[in-house]
N, C-alpha and C positions, 0 to 999 in steps of 0.2 A: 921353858914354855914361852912361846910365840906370842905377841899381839896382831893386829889384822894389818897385812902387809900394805906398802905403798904411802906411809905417812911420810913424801919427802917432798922436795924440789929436784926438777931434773931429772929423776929416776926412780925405780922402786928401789924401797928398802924397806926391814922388819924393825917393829917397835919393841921397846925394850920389854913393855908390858902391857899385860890386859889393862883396859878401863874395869875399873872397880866398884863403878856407879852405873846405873842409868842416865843417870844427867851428865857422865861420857859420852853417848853415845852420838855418834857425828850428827843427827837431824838436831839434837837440842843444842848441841853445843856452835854450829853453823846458823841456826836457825837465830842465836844469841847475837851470833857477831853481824848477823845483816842486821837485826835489826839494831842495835847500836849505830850501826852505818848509815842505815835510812835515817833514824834521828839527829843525828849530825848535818843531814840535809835537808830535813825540813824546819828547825825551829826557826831557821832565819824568818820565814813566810809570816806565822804571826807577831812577831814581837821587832819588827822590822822599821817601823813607825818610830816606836817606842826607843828603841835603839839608837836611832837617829837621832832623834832628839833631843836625848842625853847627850849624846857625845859630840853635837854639834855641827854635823854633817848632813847634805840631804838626805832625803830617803833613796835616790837613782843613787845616788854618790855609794850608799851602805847597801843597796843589793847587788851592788859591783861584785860583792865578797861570793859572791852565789859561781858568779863565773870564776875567780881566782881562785876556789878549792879544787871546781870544777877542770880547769886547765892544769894544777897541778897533779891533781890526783890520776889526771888521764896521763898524765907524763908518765908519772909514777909509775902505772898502770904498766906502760909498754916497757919499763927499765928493769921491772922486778920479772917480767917474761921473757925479755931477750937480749939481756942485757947483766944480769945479776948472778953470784955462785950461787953453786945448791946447796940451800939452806932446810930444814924440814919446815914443812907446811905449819905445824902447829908455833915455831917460831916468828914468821913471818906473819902470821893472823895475830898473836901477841903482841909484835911489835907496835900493827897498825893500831889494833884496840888502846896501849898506851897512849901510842901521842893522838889520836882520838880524847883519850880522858883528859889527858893533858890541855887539849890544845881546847877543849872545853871549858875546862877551868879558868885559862889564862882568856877564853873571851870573857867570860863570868866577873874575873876580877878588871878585866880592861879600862883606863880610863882617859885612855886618847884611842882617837880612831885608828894611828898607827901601831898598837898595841895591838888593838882587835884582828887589824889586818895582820899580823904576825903570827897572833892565836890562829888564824884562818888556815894559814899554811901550812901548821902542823895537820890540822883537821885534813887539809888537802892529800898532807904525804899520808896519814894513818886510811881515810877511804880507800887511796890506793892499793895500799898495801894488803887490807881486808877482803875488800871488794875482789879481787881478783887471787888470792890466794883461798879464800872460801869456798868460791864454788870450783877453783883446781881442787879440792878436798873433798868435794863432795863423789869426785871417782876416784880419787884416791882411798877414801879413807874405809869406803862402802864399794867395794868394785862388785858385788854379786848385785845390789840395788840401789845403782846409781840416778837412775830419775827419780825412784821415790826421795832419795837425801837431796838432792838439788832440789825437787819441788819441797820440801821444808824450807830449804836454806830459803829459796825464793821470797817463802811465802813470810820471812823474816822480814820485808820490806812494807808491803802494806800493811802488816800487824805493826808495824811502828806508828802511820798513821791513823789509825783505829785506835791504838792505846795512847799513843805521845801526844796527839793533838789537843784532845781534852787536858789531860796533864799540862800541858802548854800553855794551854789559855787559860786555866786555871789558878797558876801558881805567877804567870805573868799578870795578872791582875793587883798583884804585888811588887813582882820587880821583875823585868826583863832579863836583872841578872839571873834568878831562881828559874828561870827554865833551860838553861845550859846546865847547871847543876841536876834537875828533876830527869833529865831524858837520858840525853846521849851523854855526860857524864856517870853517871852511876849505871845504863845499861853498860856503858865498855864496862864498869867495873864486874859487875855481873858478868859478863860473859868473860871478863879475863879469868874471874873463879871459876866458870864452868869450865874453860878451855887448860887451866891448871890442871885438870882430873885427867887431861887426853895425857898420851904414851906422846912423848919427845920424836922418837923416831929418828932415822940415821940418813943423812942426807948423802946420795952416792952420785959421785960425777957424772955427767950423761960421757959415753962413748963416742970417737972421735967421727965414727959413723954414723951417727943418730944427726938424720938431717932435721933442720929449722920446721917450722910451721907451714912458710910458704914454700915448701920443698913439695909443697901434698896439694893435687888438684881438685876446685872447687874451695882452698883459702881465702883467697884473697876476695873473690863476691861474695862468699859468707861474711865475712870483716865487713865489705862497702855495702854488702845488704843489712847489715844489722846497724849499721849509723844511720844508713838513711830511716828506719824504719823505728828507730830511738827517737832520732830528730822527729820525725811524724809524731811520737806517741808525747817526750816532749815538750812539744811548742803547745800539743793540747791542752798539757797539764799548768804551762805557765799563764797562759791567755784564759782559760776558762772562767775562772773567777772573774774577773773583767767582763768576759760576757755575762755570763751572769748579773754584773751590780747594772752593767749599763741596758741590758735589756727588759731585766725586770723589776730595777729597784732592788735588788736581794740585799738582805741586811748580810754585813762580815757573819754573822752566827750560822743565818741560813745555808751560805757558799760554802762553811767549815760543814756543816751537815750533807750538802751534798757529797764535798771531796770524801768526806768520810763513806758517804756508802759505793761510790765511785772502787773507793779503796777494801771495801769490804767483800765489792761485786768481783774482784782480783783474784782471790783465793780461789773461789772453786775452780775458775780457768786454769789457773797455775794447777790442782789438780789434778782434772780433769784431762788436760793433757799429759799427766804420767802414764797412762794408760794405752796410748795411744806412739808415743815418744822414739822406742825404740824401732820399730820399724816405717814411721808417720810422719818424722820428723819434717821433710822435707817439705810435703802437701800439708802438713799445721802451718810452715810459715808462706807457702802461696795462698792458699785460702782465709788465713788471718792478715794477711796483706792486703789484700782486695778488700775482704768488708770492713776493715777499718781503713781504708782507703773512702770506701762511699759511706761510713758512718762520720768521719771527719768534718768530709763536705756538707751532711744534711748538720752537724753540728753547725757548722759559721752559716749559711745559707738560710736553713729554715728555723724560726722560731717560735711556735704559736702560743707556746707557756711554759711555765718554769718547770712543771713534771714531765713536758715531753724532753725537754733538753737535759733536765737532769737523767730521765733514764736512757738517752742515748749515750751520755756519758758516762752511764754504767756498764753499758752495754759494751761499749769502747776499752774501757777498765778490765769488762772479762776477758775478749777479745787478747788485752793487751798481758795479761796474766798466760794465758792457751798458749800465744804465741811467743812469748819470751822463753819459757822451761821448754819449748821448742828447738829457739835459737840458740841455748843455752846448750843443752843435752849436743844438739849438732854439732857445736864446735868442741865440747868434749870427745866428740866420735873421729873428727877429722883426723888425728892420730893421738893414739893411748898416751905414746912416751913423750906428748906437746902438751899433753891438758893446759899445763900452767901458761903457758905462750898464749892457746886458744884463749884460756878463759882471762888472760891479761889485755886481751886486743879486746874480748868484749866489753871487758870495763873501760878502756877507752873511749870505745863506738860508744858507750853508752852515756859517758861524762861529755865526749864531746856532739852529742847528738843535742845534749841543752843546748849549746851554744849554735848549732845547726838551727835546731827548730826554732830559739828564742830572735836569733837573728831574721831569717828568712820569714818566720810565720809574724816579729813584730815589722818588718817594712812593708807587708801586706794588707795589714791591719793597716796603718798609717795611709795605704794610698788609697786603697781598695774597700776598708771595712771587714768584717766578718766573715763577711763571703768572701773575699779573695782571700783571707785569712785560710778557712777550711779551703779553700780550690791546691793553697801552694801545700799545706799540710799533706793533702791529700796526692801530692802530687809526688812526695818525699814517700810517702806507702807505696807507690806505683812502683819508682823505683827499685825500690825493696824486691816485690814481687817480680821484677823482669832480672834481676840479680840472681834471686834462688830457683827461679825456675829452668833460669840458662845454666845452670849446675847439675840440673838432673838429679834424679831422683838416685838414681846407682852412689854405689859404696864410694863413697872418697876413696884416692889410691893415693900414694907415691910418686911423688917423679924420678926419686932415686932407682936405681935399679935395684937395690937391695933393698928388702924392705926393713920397716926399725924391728929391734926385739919387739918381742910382745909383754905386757904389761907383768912385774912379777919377775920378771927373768933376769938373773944374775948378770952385771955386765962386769 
């Protein structure tokens, strides 16, 4: 007896055996490891202060660490897709979730900033590693209902901020060590026990034939359409709070209340476009391009109170949820026997889109204020949208002249 094919890197192959459990099944068990991966990237945000302060360093100085997991993990990103053997998928999400726990820990106990910074890097390689072999599982591991296991896995990211944040601030009112410990330490461990219960799977060399990623037309603007469109989404997510305290006074509690329903208003987008995914894809990421293209801008531009900005910001949130399981799903479609490549570049585009947006959208803020703030944000969306529309809406193809195996097929 067979388990459900395609548990690999590189190629399909059959697992040794059935999942035995329901909490096998790829949405719980994907849905686990993102959100461990999101919590590894958010606890820096509150306890950030408090961090610094201990260990002696400013506060600019210790949100450095936000971009060095950030740069590594996207290195990562592209080494483990086009550059690494065929390993099976559920080893590689294991690996990452490890030094994930690890590299939690070792911030946890840190007590020089160089310490911290070294825990950072593991955190860097394990996002990598997760982030981008997760959602390659998510058609691997479910090939009849692949948007619905991606929109779980997705939807693993802002259920870390809904559930981790509170926790966060909560257990950090004690010790900033205790929330490296509360979240993204014990979620990896959690999810390494749920991902224990998956089937190993048999990792099969790709064939001498099986062209690359960028071998397939409409690659390479899906890639530079989804950073610019990361960095859009982003710069909004690092800058807002700031708008927030400086335009209306918002107390840190209030700001952690809005991101939370920001992140709450995520999820039904993320599902909402499963529905729509497989034949939609294309016109989900033009037209969630444009309106959070002009929701950006009325963000930094207009302010008249703190409930209209907040709910533009959620509105932006759902927007950005619709349109991601969009971009997502799509590069999954670009070719079957790439997934892992596809969904490696996106975790790229997506680690280095912080550094896009945080760059671009903070030297706007600086010259400009707000408003130029949302105009340049808004102008990384535009991008986006002149990118996936000059792709067309038609089947990605091949450049090869032969095309690859189809998914499933013995090579």
């Amino acid at each position: 007896m067979t388990g459900p094919p395609g548990d690999v890197i590189g190629g399909a192959g059959r697992s040794l055996r059935r999942p035995t459990s329901a909490l096998a099944s790829p949405s719980v068990v994907l849905f686990a490891a993102m959100f461990a991966a999101q919590a590894a990237l958010l606890v820096l945000s509150p306890i950030l202060v408090d961090m610094a302060a201990d260990l002696g360093v400013s506060t600019a100085t210790a949100a450095q660490l936000r971009s060095l997991s950030g740069l590594v993990a996207g290195g990562v990103a592209l080494w483990v897709g086009l550059r690494s053997r065929p390993r099976p998928l559920r080893d590689v999400i294991g690996s990452g979730l490890l030094l994930l726990a690890l590299g939690s820990v070792g911030s946890a106990a840190a007590t020089t900033f160089t310490i911290l910074a070294t825990a950072q890097l593991a955190v860097g390689v394990g996002l990598g590693l997760v982030l981008s072999a997760a959602l390659a599982a998510a058609g691997e591991w479910a090939p009849q209902r692949p948007a619905a296991t991606l929109a779980w896995a997705l939807a693993g990211q802002p259920a870390a901020w809904i559930v981790g944040m509170p926790i966060v601030g909560a257990v950090a009112e004690a010790s900033w060590r205790l929330a490296w410990l509360a979240v993204p330490a014990l979620g990896s461990l959690v999810a390494l026990g749920l991902l224990s219960l998956r089937p190993r799977g048999v990792a099969v060399r790709p064939g001498s034939d099986e062209p690359s990623l960028w071998a397939y037309h409409g690659s390479r603007t899906w890639a530079l359409g989804e950073l610019l469109a990361y960095g859009g989404w982003a710069g909004t997510v690092v800058f807002v709070g700031a708008l927030l305290i400086d335009s209306y006074g918002a107390s840190p509690v209030v700001v952690g209340l809005v991101l939370a329903g920001a992140a709450a208003a995520y999820v039904p987008g993320n599902f909402l476009a499963r529905r729509r995914v497989d034949r939609g894809a294309g016109t989900i990421l033009i037209l969630g391009g444009a309106v959070s293209m002009v929701g950006v801008a009325v963000l930094g531009a207009v302010r008249p109170g703190l409930p209209f900005s907040a709910a533009v910001l959620a509105g932006l949130a759902f927007v950005a949820g619709w349109r991601t399981l969009a971009g997502s799903s799509r590069g999954l479609s670009i070719a079957p026997a790439c997934r892992l490549q596809s969904m490696s570049v996106r975790t790229a585009a997506a680690q280095y889109g912080y550094l896009v947006g945080s760059a671009l959208g903070g030297g706007a803020l600086a010259v400009g204020g707000y408003g130029a703030m949302g105009a340049v944000l808004a102008c990384l969306y535009a991008g986006s949208v002149v990118l996936h529309a000059s792709s067309g809406r038609s089947r990605f193809r091949p450049r090869a002249a032969t095309p690859p195996p189809a998914p499933g097929t013995a090579r």
